[in-house]
BALUMRO-278903 format. One record per residue (C-alpha): residue number from 0; residue in one letter; x, y, z. Coordinates in Angstrom, 1 decimal, m for minus. Layout:
k r c1 c2 c3
NUM A X Y Z
...
END
This chain:
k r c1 c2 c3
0 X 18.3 m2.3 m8.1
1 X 16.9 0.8 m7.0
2 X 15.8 m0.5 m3.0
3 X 18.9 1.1 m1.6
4 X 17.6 5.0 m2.8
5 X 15.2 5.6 0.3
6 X 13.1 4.1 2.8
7 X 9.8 4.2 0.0
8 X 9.9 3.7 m3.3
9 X 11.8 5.8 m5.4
10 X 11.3 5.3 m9.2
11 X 15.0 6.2 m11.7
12 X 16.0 6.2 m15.3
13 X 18.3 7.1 m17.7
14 X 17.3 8.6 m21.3
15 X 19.8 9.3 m23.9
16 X 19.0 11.1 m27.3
17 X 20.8 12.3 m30.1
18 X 22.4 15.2 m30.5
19 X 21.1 17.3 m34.2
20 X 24.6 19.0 m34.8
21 X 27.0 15.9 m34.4
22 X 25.0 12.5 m33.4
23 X 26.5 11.7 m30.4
24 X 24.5 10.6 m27.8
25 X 23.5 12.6 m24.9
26 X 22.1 11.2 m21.3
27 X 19.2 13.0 m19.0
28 X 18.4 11.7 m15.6
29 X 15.0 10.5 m15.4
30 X 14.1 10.2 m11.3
31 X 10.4 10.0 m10.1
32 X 10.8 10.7 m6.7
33 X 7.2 10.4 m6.2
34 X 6.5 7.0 m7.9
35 X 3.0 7.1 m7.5
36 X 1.4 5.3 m10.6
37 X m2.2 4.4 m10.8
38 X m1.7 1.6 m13.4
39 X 1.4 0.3 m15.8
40 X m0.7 2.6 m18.5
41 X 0.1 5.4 m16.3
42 X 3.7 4.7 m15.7
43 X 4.2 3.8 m19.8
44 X 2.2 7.3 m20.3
45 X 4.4 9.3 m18.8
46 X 7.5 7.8 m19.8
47 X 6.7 8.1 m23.3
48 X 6.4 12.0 m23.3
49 X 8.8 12.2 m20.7
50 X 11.5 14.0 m22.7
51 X 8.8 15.9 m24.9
52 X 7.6 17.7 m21.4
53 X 11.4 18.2 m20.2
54 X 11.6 22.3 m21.6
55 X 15.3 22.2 m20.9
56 X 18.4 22.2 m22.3
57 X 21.4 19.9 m22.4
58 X 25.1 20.8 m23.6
59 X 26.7 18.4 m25.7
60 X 30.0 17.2 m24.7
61 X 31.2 17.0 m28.4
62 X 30.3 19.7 m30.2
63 X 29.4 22.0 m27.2
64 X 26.0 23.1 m28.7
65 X 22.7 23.4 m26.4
66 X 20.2 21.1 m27.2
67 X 16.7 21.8 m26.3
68 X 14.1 19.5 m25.0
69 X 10.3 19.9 m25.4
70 X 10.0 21.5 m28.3
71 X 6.9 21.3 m30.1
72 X 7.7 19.5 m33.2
73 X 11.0 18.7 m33.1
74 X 12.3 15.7 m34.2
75 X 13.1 14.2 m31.0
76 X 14.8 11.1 m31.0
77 X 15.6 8.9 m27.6
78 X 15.8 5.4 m26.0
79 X 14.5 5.4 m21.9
80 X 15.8 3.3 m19.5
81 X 13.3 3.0 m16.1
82 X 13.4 1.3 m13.1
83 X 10.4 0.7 m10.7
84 X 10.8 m1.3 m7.2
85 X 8.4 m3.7 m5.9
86 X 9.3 m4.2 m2.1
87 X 6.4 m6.5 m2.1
88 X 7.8 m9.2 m4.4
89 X 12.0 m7.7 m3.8
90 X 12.5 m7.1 m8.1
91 X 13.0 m4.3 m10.2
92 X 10.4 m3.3 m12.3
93 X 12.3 m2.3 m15.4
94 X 10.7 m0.4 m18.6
95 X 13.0 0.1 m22.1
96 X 11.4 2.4 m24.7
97 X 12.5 4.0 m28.0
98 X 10.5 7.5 m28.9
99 X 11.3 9.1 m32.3
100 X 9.1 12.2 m33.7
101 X 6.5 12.0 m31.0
102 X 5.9 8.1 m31.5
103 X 6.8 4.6 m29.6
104 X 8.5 2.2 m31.9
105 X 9.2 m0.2 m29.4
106 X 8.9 m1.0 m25.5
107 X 10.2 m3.8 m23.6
108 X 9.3 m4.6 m20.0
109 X 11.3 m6.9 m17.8
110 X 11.7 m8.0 m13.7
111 X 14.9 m8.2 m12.0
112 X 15.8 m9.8 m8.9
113 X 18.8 m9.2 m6.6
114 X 21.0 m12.0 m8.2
115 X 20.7 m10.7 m12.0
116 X 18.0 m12.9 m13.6
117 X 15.6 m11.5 m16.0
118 X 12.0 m11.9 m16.5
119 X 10.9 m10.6 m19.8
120 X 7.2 m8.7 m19.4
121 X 5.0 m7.6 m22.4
122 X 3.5 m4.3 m20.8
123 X 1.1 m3.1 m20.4
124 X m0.6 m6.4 m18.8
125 X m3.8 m6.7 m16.5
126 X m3.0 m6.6 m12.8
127 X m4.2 m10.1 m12.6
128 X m1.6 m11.2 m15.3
129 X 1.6 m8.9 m14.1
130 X 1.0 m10.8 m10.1
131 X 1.1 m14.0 m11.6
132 X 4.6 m13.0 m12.6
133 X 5.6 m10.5 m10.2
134 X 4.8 m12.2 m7.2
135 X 3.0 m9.0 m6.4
136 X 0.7 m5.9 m7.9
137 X 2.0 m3.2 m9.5
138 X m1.4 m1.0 m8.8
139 X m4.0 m2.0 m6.2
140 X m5.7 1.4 m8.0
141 X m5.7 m0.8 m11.1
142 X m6.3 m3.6 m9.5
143 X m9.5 m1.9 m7.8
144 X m10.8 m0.8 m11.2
145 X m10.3 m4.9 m12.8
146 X m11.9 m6.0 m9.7
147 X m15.2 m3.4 m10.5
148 X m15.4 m4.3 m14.0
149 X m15.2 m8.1 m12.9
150 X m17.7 m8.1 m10.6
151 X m20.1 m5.0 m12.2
152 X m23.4 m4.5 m11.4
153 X m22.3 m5.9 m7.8
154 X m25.4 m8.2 m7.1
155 X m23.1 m10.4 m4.0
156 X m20.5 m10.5 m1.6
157 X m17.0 m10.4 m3.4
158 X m13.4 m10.3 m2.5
159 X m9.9 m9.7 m3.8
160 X m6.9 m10.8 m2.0
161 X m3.8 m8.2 m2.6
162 X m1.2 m9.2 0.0
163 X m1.2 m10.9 2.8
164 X m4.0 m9.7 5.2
165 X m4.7 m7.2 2.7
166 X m8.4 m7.4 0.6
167 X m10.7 m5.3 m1.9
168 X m14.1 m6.0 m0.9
169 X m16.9 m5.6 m2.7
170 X m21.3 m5.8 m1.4
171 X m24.5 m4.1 m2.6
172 X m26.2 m2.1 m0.1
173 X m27.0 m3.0 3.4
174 X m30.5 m2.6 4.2
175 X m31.1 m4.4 7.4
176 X m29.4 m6.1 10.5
177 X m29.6 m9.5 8.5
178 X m28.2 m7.6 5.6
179 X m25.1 m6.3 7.8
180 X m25.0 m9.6 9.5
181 X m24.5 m11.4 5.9
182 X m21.6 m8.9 5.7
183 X m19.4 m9.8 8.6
184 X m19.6 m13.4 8.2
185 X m18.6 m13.3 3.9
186 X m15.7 m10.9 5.3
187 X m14.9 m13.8 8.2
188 X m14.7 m16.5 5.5
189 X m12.6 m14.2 3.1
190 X m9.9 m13.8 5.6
191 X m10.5 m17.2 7.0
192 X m9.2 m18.9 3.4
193 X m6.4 m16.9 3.5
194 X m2.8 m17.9 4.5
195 X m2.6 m14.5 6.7
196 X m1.9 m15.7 10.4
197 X m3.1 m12.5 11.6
198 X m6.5 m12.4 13.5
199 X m7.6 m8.7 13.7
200 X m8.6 m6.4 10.6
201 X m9.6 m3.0 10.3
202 X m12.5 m1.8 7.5
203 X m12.1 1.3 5.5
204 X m15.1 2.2 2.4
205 X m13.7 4.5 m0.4
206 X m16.9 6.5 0.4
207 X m14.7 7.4 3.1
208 X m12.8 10.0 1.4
209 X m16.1 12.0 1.4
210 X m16.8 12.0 4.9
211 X m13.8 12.8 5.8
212 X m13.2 15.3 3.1
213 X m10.2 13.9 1.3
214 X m9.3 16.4 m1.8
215 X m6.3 14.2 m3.3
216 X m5.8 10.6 m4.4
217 X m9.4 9.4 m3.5
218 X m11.2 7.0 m5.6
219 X m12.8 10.3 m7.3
220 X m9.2 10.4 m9.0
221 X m8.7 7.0 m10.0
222 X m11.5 4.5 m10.0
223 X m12.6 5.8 m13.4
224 X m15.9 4.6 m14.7
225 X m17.0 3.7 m11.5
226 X m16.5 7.0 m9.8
227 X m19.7 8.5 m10.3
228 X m21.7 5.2 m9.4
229 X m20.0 4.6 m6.0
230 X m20.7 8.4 m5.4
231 X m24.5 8.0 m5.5
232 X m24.9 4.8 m4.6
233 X m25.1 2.6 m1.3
234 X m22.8 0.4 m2.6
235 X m20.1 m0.8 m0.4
236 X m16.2 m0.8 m2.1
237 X m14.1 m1.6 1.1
238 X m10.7 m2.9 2.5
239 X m10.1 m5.0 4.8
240 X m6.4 m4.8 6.3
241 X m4.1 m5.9 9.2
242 X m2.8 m3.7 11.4
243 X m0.5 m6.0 12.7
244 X 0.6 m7.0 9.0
245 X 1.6 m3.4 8.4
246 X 3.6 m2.8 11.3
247 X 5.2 m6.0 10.6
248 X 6.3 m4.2 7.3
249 X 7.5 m0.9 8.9
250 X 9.6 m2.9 11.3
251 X 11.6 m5.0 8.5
252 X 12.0 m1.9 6.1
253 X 13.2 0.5 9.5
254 X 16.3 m2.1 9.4
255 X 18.3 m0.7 7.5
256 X 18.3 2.9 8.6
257 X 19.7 2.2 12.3
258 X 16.2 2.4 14.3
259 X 13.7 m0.3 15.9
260 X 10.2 0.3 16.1
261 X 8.6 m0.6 19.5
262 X 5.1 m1.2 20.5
263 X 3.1 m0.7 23.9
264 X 0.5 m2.6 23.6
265 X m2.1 m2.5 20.9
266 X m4.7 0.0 22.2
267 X m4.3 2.8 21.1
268 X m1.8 1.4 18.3
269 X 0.9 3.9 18.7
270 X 4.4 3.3 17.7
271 X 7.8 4.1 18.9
272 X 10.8 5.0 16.1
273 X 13.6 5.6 17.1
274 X 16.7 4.5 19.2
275 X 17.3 4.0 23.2
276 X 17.8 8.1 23.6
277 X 16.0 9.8 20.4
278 X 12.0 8.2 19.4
279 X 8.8 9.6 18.1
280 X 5.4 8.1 18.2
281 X 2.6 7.3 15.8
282 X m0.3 5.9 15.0
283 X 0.4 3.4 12.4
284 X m3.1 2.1 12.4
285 X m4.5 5.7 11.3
286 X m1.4 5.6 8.5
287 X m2.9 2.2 7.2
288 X m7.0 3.4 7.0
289 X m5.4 6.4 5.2
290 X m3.2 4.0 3.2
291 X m6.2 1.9 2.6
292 X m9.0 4.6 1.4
293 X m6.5 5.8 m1.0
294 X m5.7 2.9 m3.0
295 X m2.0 2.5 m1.5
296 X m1.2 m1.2 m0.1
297 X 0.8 m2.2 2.7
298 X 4.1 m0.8 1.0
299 X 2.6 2.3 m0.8
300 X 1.3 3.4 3.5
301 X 5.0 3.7 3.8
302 X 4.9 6.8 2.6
303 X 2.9 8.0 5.4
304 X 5.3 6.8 7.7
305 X 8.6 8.1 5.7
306 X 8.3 11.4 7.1
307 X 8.7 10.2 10.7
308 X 11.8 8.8 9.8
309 X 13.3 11.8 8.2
310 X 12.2 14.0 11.2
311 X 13.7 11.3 14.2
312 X 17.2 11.2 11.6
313 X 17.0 15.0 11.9
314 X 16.4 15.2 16.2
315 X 19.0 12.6 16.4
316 X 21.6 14.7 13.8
317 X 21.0 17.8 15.8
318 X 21.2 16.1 19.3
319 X 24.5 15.0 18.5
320 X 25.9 17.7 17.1
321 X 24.5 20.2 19.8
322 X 26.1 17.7 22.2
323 X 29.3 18.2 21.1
324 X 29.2 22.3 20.7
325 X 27.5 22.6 24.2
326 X 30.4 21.7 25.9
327 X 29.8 24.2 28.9
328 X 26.6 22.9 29.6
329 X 25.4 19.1 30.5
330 X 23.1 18.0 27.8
331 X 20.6 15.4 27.8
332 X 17.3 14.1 26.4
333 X 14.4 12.7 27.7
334 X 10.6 11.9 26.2
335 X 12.6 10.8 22.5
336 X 12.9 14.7 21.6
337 X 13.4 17.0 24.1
338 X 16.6 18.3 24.5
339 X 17.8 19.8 27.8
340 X 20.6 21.8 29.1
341 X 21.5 22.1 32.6
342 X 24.5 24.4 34.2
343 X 27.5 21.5 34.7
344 X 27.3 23.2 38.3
345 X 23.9 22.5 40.7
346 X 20.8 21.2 38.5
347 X 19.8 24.9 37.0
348 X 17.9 24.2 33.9
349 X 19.7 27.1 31.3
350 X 17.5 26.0 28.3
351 X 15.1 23.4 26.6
352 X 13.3 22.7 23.4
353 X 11.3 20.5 21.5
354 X 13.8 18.9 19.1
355 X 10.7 18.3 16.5
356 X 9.9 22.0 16.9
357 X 13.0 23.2 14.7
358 X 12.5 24.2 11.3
359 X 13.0 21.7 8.9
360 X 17.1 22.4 7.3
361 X 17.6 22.8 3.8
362 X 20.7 20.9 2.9
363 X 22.7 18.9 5.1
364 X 24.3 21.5 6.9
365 X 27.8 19.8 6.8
366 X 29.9 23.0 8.3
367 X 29.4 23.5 11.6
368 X 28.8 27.6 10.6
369 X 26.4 26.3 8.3
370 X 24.8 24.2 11.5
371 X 25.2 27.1 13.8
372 X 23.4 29.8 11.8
373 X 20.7 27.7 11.2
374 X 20.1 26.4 14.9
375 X 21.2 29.6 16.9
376 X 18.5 32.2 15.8
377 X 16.0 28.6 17.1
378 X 17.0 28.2 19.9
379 X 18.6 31.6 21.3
380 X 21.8 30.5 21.0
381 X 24.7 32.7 20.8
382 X 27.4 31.7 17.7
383 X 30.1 33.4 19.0
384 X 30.6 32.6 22.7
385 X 28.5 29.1 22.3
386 X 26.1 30.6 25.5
387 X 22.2 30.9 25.7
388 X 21.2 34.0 25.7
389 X 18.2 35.5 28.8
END
C-alpha cells in the first residue's frame, strides 16, 4: 500500500526492462509525486510511454554497460508495475503493463485492500463502472465529463453524487426569480436523498475559474468537449459540497502525523493545525471552493491543505532545536509561531521572529552546522558564540 508515503496521494512504481548486451533485467523507479490524473486514460497514457520519455541512463549490474532510455526507435522492451491510492475507498489502485517496440501487449488492472485481497479490474472502465467496484471515483474530472455527455443538451435540473456531501450539478440558465427559485429547491432535494448527515453546503460554478482568473487545472483543461459550450453559455455546471464533510476528512488524515485540527466556531471557518505550543490557521472552506472549481474531491483539496502541514512540521523542528542551542536565553512561543527570546535575567526581550517567515530548508538539515548556517544569517544569530547579534 502506498497510504503511508505522505499526507496526499502519492502515486509509485517499479519498471524493469531488459538489458540489449546481456538480458538481465534492470529496475527504474517510477514515482508520480504529483498524482494528478484526469481520467484512468490519462493515468494508462502516461504509463505506457513512461520509459520512452525517461532520456536517461541506467548501468547494468551484469555486464556494466549504460543503457539508455528514450531513444527514438529503440527497441525498448519493459513490464510496469503502478500503484495509485484511493483514501476514499482505503485500496490500492494497481496498474501492470508490458511495452515492447513502442506498443502495449498487455495491461492488467487490479484493487488491493490493506489485508492482501485482490480485485481484478479491466481498465480503462467508465467512472460509473470503476465506483461500483472501487467503492469510490478514480476522477471526478472524468466523472464531470460522463456526467455532461449523460445529460447533454442540459434541458433540467440534474445531479451526481460523488461522496458523501459531495455533488456535480447540472441546470440550464436562470432567467428569472422563479427560475432561481426552481434551483434551490432541486439542490434541497438532491442533498435531501442523500445519506450525508451534514446540513450546510457551499456552491462553486466551473465558470468560476474565469472570474476569478484561474490559469491551471480549470475546466478549460479538462472538460473537453464541453469546454467551449460552458464558456459561452449561461449554463450552470456546479458543486455542491460540505464544509463540514471536508474538515471531517482533514481531521482523520492529520492523525497520523502527531497534530489535531481545532475549530472556533464556524464563522469565518478557520482552522487551527498544530499542537498545544506550535499551530497555524486556515481557511479550509476557501481550500474546498478551490478544491471544488477545479475538479478535485474531498481528498484531491488535501493537497491544498498539505502545505500547511509541511510548514507547522518545519516551525515545530526549528522551535525545538533552537530550544535546545539557545541555552543562554529563555525561549518561548506564543500565537502558534512566534518564537521569542528573553534575557534568563529580568524580562528584556533580546530577539523575536515569525517562525513561518524563515526560508523554506533544503534537505533535512540533520547536523546541527548544517542547522546553524541555515538559521543564523535569518535570524541574526551568531554561530560561534550562540548570541544575537545588535
Amino acid at each position: 500500500m502506498v497510504s503511508s508515503f505522505g499526507f496526499t496521494v502519492i502515486d509509485h512504481g517499479v519498471a524493469l526492462t531488459r538489458c540489449p548486451g546481456c538480458t538481465n533485467l534492470l529496475s527504474v523507479n517510477a514515482a508520480f509525486p504529483d498524482s494528478d490524473w484526469s481520467s484512468l486514460a490519462h493515468l494508462l497514457s502516461v504509463l505506457e510511454s513512461y520509459l520512452e520519455s525517461q532520456n536517461c541512463q541506467i548501468a547494468c549490474g551484469t555486464c556494466k554497460d549504460e543503457v539508455v532510455l528514450g531513444v527514438a526507435g529503440a527497441d525498448l522492451e519493459y513490464w510496469l508495475w503502478h500503484a495509485h491510492y484511493l483514501p476514499e475507498s482505503r485500496r490500492d489502485l494497481q496498474v501492470l503493463l508490458h511495452r515492447r517496440s513502442g506498443h502495449t501487449l498487455w495491461v492488467e488492472g487490479m484493487l488491493l485492500n490493506d489485508l492482501g485481497e485482490i480485485t481484478p479490474l479491466a481498465l480503462p472502465m467508465p467512472e460509473s463502472d470503476f465506483r461500483c467496484q472501487a467503492g469510490c471515483y478514480f476522477s471526478v474530472r472524468q466523472a464531470w465529463r460522463e456526467f455532461m455527455a449523460q445529460n447533454w443538451p442540459i434541458s433540467q435540473f440534474a445531479g451526481l453524487e460523488i461522496s458523501e456531501g459531495y455533488f456535480l450539478v447540472l441546470n440550464p440558465a436562470i432567467n428569472s426569480d422563479a427560475d432561481l427559485q426552481t434551483f434551490k429547491e432541486d439542490c434541497v432535494r438532491l442533498v435531501g436523498k442523500s445519506s450525508s448527515s451534514n446540513t450546510q453546503f457551499e456552491f462553486a460554478d466551473l465558470s468560476w475559474a474565469d472570474t476569478w482568473k484561474f490559469e491551471e487545472n480549470t475546466y478549460h483543461q479538462w472538460l473537453g468537449d464541453f469546454e467551449a459550450e460552458l464558456k459561452g453559455s449561461e449554463l450552470i455546471a456546479g458543486v455542491l459540497a460540505s464544509p463540514r464533510q471536508f474538515y471531517k476528512i482533514i481531521e482523520t488524515e492529520l492523525k497520523p502525523f502527531g497534530c489535531w485540527l481545532r475549530c472556533d466556531g464556524d464563522s469565518p471557518p478557520v482552522a487551527f493545525l498544530g499542537d498545544d505550543e506550535y499551530y497555524l490557521s486556515f481557511d479550509y472552506r476557501e481550500f474546498l471552493i478551490n478544491a471544488m472549481i477545479k475538479g478535485y474531491s474531498y481528498w484531491g483539496a488535501l493537497r491544498f491543505v498539505e502545505p500547511i502541514l509541511d510548514s507547522w512540521e518545519q516551525a515545530r523542528d526549528v522551535g525545538e532545536r533552537l530550544k535546545q542551542l539557545l541555552t543562554s536565553y529563555k525561549c518561548t512561543v506564543y500565537g502558534g509561531h512566534h518564537f521569542q527570546c528573553r534575557a534568563k535575567r529580568g524580562k528584556k526581550i533580546i530577539q523575536e521572529f515569525d517562525l513561518m517567515s524563515l526560508a523554506e530548508a533544503d534537505n533535512e538539515l540533520e547536523e546541527s552546522s548544517e542547522f546553524l548556517s541555515w538559521i543564523a544569517p535569518q535570524i541574526s544569530l551568531n554561530p560561534d558564540t550562540l548570541k544575537f547579534e545588535a
